[in-house]
C-alpha positions as CSV (number, residue, x, y, z in Angstrom):
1,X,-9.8,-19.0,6.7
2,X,-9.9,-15.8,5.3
3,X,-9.7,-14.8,1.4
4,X,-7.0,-13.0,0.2
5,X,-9.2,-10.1,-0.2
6,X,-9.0,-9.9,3.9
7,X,-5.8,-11.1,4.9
8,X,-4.5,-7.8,4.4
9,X,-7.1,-6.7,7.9
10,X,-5.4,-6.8,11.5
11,X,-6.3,-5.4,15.0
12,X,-3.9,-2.1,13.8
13,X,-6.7,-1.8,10.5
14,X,-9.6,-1.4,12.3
15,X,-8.5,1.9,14.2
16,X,-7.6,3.1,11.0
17,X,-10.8,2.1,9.1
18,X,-12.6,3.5,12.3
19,X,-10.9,7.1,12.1
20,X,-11.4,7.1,8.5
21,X,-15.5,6.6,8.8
22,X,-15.7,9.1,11.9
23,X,-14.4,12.0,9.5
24,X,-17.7,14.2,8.2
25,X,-16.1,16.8,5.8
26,X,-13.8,16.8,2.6
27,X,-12.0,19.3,4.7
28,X,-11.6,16.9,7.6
29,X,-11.0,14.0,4.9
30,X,-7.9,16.1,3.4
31,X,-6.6,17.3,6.8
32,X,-6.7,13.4,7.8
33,X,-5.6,11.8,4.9
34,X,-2.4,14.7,4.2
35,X,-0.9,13.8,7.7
36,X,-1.2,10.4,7.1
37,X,0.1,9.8,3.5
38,X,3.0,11.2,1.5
39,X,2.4,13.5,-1.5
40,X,3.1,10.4,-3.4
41,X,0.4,8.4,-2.2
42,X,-2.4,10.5,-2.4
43,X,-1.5,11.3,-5.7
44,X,-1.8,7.1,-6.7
45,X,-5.0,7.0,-5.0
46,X,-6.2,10.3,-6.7
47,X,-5.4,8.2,-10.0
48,X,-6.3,5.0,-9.1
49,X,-10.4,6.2,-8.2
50,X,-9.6,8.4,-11.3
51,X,-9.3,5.2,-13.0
52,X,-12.2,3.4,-11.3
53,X,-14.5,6.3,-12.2
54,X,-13.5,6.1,-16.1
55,X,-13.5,2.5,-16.1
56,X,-17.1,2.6,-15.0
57,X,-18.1,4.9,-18.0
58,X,-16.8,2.6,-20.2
59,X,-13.8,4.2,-21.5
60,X,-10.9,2.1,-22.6
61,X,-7.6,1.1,-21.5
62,X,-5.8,3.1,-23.3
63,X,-8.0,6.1,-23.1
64,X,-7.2,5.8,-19.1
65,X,-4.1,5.2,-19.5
66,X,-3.7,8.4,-21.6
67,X,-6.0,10.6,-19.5
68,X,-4.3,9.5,-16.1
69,X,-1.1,8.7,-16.7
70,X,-1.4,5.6,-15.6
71,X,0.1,2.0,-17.0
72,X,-2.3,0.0,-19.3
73,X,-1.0,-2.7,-17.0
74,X,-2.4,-0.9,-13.9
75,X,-5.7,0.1,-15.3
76,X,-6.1,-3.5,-15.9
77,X,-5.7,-4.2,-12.3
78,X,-7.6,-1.8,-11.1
79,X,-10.2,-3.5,-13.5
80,X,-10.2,-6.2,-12.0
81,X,-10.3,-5.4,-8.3
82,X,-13.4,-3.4,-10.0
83,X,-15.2,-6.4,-11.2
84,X,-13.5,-9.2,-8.9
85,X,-13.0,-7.6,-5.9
86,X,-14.5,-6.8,-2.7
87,X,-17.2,-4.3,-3.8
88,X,-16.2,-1.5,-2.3
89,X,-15.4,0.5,-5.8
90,X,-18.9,-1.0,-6.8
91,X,-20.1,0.6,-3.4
92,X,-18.8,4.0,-3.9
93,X,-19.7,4.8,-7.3
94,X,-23.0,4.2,-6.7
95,X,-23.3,6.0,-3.7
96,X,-22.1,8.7,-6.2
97,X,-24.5,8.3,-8.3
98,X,-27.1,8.8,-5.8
99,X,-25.7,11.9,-4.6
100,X,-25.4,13.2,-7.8
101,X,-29.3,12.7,-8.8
């Protein structure tokens, strides 16, 4: 049985994940990524890792909300998908971080 976290994954997921981890530039990232999604999309997953990022430096709900434009009610969910989730946020900002030292 698979958790919820997972049920979302299907044999059409995996090509995608796949074509998503063979791209090796931002440049190839943003070509990929703008055929793919609407405007509208990239611009709630821009806010969403936006939110991630100032969730992990400890800023507050309302702070997030205000900088992002973003529901308190969404920054809470993002919150928890951050601390209850599958770790991939987790996994990403720390790869940051060690880019960035």
């Amino acid at each position: 049985m698979t958790s919820p976290q997972e049920d979302w994954r299907t044999s059409e997921t995996d090509p995608l994940l796949e074509a998503i981890v063979s791209l090796d530039t931002v440049d190839e990232a943003a070509a990929f990524l703008r055929d793919l999604c609407t405007l509208r999309e990239l611009e709630e997953m821009t806010q969403r890792w936006a939110v991630v990022r100032l969730l992990s430096k400890g800023h507050s709900y309302r702070d997030i909300s205000e900088r992002t434009g973003t529901s308190t009610a969404t920054v809470t969910r993002i919150n928890q998908w951050l601390q209850h989730g599958t770790g991939g946020y987790r996994m990403m900002l720390e790869r940051i971080a060690g880019e960035e030292t």
